[in-house]
PDB file with SEQRES, HELIX, SHEET and CRYST1 records, atoms N, CA, C and O in Angstrom:
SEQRES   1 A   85  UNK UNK UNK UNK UNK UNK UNK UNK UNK UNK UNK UNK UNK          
SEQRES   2 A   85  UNK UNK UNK UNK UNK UNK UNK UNK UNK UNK UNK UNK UNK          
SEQRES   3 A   85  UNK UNK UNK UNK UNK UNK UNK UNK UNK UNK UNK UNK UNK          
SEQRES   4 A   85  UNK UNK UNK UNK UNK UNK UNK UNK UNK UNK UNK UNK UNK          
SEQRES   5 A   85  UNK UNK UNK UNK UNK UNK UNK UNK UNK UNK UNK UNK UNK          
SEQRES   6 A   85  UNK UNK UNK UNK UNK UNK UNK UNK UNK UNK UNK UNK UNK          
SEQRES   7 A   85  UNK UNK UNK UNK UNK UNK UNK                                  
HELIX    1 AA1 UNK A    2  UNK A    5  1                                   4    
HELIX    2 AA2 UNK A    9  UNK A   13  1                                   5    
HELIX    3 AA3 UNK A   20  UNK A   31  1                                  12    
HELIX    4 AA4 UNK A   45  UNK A   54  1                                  10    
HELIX    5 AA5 UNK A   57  UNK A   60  1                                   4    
HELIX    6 AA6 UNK A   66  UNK A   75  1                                  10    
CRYST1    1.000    1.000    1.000  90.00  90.00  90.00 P 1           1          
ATOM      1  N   UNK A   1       0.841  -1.169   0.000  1.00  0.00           N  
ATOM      2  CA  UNK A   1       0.000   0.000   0.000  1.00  0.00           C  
ATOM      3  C   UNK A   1       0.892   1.241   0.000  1.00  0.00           C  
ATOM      4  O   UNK A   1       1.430   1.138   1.103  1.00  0.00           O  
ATOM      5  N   UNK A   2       1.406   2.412  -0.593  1.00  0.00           N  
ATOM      6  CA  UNK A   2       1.712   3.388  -1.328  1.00  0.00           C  
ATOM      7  C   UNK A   2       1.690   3.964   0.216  1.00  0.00           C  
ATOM      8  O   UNK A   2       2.750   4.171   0.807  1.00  0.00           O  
ATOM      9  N   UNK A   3       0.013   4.282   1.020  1.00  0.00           N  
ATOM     10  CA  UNK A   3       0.055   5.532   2.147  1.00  0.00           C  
ATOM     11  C   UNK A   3       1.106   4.669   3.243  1.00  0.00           C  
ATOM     12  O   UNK A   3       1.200   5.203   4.348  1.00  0.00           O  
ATOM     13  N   UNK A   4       1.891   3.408   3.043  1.00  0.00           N  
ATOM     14  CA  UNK A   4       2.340   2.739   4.178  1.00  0.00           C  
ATOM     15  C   UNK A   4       3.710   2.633   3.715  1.00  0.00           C  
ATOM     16  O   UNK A   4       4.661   3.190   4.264  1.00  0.00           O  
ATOM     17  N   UNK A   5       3.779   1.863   2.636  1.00  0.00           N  
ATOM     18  CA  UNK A   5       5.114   1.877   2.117  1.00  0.00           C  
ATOM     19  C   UNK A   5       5.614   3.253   1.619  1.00  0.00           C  
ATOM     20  O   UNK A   5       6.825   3.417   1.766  1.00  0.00           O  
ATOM     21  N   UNK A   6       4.986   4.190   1.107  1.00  0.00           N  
ATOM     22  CA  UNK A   6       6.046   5.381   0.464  1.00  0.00           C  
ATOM     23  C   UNK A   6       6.213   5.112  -0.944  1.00  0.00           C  
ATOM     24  O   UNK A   6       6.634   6.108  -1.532  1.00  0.00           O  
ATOM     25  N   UNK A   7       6.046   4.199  -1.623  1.00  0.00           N  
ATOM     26  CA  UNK A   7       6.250   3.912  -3.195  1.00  0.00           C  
ATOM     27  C   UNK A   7       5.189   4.742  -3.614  1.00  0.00           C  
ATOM     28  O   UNK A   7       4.170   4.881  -2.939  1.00  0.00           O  
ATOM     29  N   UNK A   8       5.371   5.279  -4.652  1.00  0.00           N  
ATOM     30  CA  UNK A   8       4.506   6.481  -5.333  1.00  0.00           C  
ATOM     31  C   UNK A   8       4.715   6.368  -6.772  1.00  0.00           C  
ATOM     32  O   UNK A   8       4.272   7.314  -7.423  1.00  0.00           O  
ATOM     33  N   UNK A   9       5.388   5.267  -7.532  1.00  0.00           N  
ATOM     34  CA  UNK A   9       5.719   5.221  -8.717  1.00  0.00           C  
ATOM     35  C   UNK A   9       4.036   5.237  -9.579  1.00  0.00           C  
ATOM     36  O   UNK A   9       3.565   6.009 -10.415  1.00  0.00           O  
ATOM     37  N   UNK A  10       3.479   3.995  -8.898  1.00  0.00           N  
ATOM     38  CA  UNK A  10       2.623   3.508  -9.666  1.00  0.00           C  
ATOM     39  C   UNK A  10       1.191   4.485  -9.574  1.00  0.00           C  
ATOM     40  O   UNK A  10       0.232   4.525 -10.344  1.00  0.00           O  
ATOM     41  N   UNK A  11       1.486   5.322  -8.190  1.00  0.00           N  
ATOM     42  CA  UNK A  11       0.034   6.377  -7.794  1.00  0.00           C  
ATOM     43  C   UNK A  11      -0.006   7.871  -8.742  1.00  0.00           C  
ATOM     44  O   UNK A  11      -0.973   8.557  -9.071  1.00  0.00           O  
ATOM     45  N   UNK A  12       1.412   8.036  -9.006  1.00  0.00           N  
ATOM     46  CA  UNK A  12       1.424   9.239  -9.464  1.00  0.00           C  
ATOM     47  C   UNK A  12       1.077   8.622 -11.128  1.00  0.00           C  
ATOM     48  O   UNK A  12       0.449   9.356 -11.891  1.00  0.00           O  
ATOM     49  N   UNK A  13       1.467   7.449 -11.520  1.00  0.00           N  
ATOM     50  CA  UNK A  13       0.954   7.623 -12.837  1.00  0.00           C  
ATOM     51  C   UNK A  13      -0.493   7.422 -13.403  1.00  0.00           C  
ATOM     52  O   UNK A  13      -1.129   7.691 -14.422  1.00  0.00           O  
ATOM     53  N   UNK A  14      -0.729   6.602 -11.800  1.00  0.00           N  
ATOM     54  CA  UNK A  14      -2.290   6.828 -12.314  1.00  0.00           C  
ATOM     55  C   UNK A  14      -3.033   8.130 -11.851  1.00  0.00           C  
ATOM     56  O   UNK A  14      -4.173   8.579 -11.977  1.00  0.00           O  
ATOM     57  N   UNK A  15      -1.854   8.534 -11.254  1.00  0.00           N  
ATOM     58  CA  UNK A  15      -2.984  10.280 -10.597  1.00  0.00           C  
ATOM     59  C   UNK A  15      -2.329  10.877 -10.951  1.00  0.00           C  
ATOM     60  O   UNK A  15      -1.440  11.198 -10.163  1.00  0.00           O  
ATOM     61  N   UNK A  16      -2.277  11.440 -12.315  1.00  0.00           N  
ATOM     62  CA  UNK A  16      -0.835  12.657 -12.678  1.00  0.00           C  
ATOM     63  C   UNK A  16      -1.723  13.882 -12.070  1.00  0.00           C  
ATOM     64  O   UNK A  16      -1.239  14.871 -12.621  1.00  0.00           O  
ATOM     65  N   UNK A  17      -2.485  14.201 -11.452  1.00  0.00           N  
ATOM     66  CA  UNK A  17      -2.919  15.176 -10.763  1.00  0.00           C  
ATOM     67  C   UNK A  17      -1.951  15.384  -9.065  1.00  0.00           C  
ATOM     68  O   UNK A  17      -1.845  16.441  -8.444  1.00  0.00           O  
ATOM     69  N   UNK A  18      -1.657  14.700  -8.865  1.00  0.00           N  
ATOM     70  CA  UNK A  18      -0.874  14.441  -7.162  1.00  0.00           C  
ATOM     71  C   UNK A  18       0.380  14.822  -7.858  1.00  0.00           C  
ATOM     72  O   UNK A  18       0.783  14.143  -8.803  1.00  0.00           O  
ATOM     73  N   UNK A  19       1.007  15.850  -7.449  1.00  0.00           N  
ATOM     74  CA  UNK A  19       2.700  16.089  -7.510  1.00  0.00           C  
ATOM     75  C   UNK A  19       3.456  15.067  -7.097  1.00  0.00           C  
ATOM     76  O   UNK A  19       2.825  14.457  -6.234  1.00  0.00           O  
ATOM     77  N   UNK A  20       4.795  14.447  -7.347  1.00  0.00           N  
ATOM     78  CA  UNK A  20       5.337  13.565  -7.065  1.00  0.00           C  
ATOM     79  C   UNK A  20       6.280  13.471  -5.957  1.00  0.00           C  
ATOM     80  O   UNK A  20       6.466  12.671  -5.041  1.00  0.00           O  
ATOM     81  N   UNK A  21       6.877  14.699  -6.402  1.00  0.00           N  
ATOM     82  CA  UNK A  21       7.633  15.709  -5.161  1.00  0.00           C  
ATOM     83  C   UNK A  21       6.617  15.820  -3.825  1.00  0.00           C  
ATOM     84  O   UNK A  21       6.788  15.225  -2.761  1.00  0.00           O  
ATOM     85  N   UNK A  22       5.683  16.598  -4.105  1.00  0.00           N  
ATOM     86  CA  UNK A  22       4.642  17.144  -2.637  1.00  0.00           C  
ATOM     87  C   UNK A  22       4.281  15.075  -2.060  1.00  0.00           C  
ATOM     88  O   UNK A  22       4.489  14.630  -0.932  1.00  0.00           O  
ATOM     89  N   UNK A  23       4.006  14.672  -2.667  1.00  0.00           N  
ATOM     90  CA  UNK A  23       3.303  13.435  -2.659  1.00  0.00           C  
ATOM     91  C   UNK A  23       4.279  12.843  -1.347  1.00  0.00           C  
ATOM     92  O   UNK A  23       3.781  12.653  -0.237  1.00  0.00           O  
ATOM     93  N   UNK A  24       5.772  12.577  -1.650  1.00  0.00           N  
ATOM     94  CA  UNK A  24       6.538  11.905  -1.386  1.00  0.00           C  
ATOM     95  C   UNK A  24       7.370  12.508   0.097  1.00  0.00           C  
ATOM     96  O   UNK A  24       7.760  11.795   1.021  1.00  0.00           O  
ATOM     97  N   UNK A  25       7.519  14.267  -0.019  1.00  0.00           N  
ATOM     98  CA  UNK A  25       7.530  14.569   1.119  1.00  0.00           C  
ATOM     99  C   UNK A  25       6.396  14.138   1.953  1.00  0.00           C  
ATOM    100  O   UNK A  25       6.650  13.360   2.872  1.00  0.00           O  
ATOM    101  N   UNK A  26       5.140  14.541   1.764  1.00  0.00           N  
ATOM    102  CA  UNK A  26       3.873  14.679   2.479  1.00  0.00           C  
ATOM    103  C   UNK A  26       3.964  13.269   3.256  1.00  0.00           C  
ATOM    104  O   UNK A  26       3.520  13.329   4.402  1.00  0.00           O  
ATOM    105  N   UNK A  27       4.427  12.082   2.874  1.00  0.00           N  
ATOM    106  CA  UNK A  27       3.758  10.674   2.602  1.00  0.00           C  
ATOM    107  C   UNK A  27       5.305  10.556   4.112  1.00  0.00           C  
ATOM    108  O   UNK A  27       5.183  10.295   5.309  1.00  0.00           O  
ATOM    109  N   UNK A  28       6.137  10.769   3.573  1.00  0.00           N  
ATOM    110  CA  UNK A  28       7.826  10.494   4.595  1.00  0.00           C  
ATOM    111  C   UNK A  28       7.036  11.260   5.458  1.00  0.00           C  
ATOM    112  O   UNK A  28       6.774  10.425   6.324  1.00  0.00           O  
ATOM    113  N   UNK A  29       6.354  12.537   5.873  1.00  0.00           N  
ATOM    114  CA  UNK A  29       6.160  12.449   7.339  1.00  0.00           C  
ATOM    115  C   UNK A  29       5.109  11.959   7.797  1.00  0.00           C  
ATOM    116  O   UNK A  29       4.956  11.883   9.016  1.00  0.00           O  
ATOM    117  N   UNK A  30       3.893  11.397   6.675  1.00  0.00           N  
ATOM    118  CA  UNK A  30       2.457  10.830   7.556  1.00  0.00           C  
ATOM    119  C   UNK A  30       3.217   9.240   7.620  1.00  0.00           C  
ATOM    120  O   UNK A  30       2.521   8.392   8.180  1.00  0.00           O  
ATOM    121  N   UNK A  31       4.444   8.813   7.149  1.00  0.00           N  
ATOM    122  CA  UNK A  31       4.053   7.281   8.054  1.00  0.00           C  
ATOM    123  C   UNK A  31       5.105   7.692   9.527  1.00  0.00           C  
ATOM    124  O   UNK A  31       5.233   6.872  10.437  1.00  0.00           O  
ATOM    125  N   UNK A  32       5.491   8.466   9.545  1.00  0.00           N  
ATOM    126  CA  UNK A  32       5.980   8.772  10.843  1.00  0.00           C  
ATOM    127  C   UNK A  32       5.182   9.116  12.038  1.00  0.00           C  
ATOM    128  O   UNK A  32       5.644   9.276  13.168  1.00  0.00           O  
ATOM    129  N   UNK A  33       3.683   9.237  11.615  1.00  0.00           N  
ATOM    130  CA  UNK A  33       3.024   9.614  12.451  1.00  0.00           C  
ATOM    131  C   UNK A  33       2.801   8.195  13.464  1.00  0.00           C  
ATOM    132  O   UNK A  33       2.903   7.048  13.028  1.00  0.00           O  
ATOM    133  N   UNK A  34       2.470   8.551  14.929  1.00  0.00           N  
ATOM    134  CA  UNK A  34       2.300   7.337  15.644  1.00  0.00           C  
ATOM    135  C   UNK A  34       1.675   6.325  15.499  1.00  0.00           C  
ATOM    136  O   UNK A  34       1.977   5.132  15.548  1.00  0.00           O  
ATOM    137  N   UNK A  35       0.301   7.148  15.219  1.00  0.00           N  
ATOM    138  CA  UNK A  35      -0.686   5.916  14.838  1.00  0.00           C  
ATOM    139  C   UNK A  35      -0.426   4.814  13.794  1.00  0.00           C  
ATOM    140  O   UNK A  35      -0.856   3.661  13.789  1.00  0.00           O  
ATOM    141  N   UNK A  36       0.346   5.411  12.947  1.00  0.00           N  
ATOM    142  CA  UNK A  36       0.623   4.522  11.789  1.00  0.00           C  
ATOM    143  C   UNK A  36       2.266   3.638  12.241  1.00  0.00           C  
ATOM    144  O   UNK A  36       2.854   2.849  11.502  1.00  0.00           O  
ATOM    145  N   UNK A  37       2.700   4.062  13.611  1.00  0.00           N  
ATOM    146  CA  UNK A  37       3.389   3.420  13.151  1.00  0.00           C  
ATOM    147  C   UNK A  37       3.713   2.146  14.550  1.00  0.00           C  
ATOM    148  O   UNK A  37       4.680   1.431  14.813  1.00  0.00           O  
ATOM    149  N   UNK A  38       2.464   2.337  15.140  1.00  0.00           N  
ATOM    150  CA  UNK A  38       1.512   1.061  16.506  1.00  0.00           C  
ATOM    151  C   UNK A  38       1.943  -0.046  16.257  1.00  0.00           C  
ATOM    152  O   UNK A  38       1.043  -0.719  15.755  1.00  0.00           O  
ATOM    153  N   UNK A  39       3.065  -0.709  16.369  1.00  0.00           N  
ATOM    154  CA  UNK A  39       2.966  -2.162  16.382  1.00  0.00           C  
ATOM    155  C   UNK A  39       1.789  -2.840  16.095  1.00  0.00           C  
ATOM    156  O   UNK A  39       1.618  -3.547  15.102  1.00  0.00           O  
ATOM    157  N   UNK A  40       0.854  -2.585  17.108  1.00  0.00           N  
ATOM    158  CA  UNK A  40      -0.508  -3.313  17.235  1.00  0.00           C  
ATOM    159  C   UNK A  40      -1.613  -3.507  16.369  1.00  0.00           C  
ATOM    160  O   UNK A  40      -2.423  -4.423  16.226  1.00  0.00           O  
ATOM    161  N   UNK A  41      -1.374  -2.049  15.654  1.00  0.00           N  
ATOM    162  CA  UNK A  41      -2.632  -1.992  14.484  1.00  0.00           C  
ATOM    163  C   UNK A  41      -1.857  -2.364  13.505  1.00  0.00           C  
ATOM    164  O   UNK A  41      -0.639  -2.190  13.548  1.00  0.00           O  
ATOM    165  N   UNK A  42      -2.558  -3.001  12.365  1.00  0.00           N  
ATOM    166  CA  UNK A  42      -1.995  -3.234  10.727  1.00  0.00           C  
ATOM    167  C   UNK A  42      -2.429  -1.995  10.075  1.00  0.00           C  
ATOM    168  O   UNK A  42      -3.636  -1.904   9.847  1.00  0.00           O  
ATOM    169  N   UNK A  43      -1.701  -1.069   9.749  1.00  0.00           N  
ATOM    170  CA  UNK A  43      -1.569  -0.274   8.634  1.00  0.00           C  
ATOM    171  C   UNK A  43      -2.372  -0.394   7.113  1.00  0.00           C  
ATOM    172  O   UNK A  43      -1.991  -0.964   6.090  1.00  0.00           O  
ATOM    173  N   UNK A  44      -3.586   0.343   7.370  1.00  0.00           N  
ATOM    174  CA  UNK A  44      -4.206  -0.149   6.531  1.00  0.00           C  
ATOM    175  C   UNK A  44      -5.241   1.240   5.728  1.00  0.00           C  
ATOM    176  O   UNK A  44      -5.540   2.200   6.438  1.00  0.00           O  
ATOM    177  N   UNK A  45      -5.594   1.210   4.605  1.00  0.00           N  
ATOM    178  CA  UNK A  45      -6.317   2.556   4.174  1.00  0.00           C  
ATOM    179  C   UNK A  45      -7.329   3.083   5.609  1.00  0.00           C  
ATOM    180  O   UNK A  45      -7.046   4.175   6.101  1.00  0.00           O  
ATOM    181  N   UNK A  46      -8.679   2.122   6.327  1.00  0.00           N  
ATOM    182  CA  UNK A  46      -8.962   2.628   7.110  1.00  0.00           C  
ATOM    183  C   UNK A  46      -7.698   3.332   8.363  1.00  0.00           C  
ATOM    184  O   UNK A  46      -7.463   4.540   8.395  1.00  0.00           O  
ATOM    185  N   UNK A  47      -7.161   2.549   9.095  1.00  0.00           N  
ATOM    186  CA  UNK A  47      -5.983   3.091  10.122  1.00  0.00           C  
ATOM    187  C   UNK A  47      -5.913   4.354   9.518  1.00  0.00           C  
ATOM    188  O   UNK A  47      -6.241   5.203  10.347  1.00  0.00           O  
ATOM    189  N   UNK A  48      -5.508   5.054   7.976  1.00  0.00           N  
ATOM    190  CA  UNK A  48      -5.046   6.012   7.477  1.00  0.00           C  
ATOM    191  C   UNK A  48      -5.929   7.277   7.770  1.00  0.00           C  
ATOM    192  O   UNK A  48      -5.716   8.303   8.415  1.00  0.00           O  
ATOM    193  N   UNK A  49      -7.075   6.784   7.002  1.00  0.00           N  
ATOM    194  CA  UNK A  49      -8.442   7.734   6.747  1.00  0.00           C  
ATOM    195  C   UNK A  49      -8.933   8.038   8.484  1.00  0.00           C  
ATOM    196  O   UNK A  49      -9.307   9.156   8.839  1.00  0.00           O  
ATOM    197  N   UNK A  50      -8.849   6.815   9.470  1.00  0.00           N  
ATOM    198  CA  UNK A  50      -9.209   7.101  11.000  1.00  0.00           C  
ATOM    199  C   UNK A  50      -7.750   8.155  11.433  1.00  0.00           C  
ATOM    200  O   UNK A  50      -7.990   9.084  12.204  1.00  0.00           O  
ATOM    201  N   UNK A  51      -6.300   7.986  10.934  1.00  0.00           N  
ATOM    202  CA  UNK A  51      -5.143   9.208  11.348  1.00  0.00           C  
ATOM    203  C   UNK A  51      -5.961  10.560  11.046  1.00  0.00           C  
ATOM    204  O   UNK A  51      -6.465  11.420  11.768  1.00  0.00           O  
ATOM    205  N   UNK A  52      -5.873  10.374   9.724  1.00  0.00           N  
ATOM    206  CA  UNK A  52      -6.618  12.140   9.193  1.00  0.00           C  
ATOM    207  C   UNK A  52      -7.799  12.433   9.760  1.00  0.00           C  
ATOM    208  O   UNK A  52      -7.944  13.501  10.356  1.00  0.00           O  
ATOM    209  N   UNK A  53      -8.590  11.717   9.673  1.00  0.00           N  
ATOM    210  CA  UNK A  53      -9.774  11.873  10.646  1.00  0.00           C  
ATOM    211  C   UNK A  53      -9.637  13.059  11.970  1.00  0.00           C  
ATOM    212  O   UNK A  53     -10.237  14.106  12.211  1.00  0.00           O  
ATOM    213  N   UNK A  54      -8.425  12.229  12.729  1.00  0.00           N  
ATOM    214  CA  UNK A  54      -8.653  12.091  14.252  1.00  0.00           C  
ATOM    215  C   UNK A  54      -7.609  13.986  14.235  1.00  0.00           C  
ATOM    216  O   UNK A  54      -7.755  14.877  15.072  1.00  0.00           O  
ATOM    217  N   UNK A  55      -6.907  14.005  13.316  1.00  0.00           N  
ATOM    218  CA  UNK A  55      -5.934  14.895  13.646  1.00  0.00           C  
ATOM    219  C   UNK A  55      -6.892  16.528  13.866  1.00  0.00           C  
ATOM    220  O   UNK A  55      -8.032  16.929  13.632  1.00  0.00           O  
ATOM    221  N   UNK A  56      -5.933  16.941  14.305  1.00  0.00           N  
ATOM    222  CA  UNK A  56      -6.511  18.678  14.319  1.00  0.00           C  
ATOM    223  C   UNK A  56      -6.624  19.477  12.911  1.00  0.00           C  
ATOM    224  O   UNK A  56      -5.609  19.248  12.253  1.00  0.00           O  
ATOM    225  N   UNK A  57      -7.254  20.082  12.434  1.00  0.00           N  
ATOM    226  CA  UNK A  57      -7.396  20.863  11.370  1.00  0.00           C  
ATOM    227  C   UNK A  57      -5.771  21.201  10.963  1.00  0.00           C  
ATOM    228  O   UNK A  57      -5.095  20.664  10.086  1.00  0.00           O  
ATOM    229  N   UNK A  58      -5.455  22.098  11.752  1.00  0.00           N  
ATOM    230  CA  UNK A  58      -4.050  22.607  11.272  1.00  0.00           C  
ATOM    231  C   UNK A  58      -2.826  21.797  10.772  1.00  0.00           C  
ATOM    232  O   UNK A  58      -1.977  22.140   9.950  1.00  0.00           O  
ATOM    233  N   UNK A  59      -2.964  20.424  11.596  1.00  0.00           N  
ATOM    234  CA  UNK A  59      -1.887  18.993  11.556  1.00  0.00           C  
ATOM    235  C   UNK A  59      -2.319  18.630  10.055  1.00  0.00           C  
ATOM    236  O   UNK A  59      -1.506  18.455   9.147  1.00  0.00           O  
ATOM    237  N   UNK A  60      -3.898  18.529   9.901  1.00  0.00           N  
ATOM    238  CA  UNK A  60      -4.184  18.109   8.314  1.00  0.00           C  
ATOM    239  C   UNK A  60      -3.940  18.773   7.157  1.00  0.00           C  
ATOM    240  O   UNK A  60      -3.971  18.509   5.955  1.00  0.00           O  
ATOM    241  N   UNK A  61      -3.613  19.991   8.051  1.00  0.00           N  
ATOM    242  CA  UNK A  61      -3.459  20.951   6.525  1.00  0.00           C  
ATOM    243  C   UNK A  61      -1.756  20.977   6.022  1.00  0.00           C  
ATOM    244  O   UNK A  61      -1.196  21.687   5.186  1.00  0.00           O  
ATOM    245  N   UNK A  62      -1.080  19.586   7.162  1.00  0.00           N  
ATOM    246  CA  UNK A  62       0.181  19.601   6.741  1.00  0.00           C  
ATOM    247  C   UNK A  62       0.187  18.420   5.350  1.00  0.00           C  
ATOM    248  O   UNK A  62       1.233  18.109   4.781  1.00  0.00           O  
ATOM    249  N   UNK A  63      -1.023  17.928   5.008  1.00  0.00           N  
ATOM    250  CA  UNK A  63      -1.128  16.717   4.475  1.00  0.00           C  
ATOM    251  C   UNK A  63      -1.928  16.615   2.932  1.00  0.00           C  
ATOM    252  O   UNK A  63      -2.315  15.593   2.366  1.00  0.00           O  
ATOM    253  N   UNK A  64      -2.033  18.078   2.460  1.00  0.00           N  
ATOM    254  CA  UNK A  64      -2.971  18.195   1.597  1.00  0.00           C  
ATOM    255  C   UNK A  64      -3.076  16.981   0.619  1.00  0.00           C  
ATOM    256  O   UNK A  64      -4.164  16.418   0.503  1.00  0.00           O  
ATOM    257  N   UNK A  65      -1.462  16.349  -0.431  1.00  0.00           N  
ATOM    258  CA  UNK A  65      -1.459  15.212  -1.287  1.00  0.00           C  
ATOM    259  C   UNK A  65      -2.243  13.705  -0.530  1.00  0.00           C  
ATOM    260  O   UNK A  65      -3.122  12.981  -1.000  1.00  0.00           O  
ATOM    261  N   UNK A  66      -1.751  13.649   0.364  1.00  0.00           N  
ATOM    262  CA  UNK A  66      -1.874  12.187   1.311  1.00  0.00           C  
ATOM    263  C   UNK A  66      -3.668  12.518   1.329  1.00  0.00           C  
ATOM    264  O   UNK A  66      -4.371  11.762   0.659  1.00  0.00           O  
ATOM    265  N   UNK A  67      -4.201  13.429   1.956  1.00  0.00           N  
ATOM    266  CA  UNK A  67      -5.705  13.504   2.018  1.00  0.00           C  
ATOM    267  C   UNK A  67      -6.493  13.499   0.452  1.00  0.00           C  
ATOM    268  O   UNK A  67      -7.697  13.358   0.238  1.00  0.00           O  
ATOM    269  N   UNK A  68      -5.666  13.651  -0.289  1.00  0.00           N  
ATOM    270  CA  UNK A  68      -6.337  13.861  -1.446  1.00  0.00           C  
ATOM    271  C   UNK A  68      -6.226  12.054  -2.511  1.00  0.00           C  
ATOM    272  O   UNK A  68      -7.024  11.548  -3.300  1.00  0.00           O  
ATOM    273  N   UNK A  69      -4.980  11.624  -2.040  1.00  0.00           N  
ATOM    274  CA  UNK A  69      -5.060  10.413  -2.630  1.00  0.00           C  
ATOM    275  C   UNK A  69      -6.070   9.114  -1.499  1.00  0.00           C  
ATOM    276  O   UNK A  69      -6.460   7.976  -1.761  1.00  0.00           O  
ATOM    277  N   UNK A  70      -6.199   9.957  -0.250  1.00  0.00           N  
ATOM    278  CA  UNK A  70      -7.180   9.059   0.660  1.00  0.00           C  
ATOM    279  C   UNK A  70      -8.431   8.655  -0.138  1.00  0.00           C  
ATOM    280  O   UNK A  70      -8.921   7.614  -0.577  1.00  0.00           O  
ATOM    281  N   UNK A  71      -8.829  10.481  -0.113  1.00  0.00           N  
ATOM    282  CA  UNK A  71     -10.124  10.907  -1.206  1.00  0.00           C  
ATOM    283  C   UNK A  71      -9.739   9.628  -2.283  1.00  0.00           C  
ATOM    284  O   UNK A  71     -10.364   8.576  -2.150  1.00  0.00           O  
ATOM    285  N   UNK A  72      -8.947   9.715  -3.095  1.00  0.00           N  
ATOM    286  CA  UNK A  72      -9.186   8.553  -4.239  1.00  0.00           C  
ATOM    287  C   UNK A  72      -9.256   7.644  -3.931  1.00  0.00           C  
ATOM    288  O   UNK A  72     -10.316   7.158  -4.326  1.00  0.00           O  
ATOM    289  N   UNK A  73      -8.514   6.782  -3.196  1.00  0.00           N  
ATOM    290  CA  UNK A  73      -8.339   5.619  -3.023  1.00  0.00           C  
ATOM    291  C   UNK A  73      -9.747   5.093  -2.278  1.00  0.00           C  
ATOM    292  O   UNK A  73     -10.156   3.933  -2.334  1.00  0.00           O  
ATOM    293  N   UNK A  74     -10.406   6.207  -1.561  1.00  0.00           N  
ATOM    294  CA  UNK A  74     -12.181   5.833  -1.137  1.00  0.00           C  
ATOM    295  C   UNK A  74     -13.048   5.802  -2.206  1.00  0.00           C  
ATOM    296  O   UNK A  74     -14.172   5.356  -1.980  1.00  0.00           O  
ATOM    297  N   UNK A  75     -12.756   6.210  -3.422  1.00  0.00           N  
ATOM    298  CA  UNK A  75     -13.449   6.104  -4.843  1.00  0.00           C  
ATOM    299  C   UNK A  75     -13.574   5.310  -5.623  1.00  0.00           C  
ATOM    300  O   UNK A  75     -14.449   5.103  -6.463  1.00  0.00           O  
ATOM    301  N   UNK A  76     -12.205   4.565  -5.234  1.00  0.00           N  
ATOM    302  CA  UNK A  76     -11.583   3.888  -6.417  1.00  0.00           C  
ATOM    303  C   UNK A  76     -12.811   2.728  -6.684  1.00  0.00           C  
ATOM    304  O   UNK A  76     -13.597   2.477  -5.770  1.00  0.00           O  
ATOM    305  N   UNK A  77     -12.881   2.280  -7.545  1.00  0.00           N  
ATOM    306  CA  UNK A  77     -13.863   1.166  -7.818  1.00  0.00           C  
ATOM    307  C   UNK A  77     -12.771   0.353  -7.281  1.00  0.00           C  
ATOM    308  O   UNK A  77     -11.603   0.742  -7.289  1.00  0.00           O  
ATOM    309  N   UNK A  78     -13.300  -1.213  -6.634  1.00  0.00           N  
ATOM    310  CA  UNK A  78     -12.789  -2.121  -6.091  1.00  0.00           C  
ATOM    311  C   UNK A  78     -12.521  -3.334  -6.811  1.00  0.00           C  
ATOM    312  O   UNK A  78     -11.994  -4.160  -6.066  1.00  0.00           O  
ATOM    313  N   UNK A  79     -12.697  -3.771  -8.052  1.00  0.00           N  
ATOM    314  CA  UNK A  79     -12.463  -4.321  -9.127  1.00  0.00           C  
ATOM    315  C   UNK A  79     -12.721  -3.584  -9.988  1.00  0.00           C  
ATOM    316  O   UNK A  79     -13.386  -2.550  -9.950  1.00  0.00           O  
ATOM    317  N   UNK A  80     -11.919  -4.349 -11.290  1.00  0.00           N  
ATOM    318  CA  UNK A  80     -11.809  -4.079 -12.864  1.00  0.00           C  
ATOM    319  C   UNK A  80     -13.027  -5.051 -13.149  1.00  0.00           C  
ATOM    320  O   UNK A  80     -13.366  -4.938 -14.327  1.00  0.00           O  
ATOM    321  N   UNK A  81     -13.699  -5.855 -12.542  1.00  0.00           N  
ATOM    322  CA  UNK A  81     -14.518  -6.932 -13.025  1.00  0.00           C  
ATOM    323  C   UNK A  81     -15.851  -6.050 -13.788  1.00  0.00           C  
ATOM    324  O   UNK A  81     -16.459  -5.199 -13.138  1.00  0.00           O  
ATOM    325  N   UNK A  82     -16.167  -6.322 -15.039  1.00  0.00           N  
ATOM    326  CA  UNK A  82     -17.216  -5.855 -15.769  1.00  0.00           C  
ATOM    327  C   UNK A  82     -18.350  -7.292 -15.522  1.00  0.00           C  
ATOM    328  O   UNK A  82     -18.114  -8.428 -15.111  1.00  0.00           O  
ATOM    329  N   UNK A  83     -19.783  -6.550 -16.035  1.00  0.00           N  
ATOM    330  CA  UNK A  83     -20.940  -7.773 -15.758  1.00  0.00           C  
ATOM    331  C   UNK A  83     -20.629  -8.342 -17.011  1.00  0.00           C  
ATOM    332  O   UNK A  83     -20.290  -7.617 -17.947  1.00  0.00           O  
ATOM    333  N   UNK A  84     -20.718  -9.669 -17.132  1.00  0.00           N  
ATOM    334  CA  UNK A  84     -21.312 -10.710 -18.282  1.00  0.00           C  
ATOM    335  C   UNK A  84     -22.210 -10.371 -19.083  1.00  0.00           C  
ATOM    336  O   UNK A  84     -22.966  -9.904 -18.232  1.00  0.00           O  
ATOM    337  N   UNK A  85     -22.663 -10.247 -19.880  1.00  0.00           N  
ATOM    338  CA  UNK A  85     -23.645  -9.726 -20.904  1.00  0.00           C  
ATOM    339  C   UNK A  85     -24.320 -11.659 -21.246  1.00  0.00           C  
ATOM    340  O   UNK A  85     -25.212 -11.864 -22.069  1.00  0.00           O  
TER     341      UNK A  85                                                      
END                                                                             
């Protein structure tokens, strides 16, 4: 997962809207954040979306790329599977 690991190769080409640069700083300090980095919990899009959630307005506004690929990644359709005709 990209918001856990930091790999951004494959997000920025499908989101040439997300800077790659902003993306990659933004991303090196949200997995530093505690929550994400709990032994206890598995690191996971929810864990992510419950970090941004929980933070203070001002802390989120350190995060604009990371909140915005959250936003996608809550969009994303969950398969490529089309219906059978």
């Amino acid at each position: 997962m990209v918001l856990v690991r930091g790999i951004i190769t494959d997000v920025v080409h499908e989101y040439p809207e997300l800077s790659s640069r902003t993306l990659q700083a933004e991303l090196d300090m949200f997995r530093r954040l505690p929550a994400l980095r709990d032994e206890n919990s598995v690191a996971s899009l929810s864990v992510c979306v419950d970090t941004l959630q929980n933070m203070a307005p001002a802390m989120r506004s350190m995060f604009p790329t990371v909140e915005s690929l959250v936003r996608l990644l809550l969009i994303n359709r969950a398969s490529s599977a089309s219906a059978e005709l």
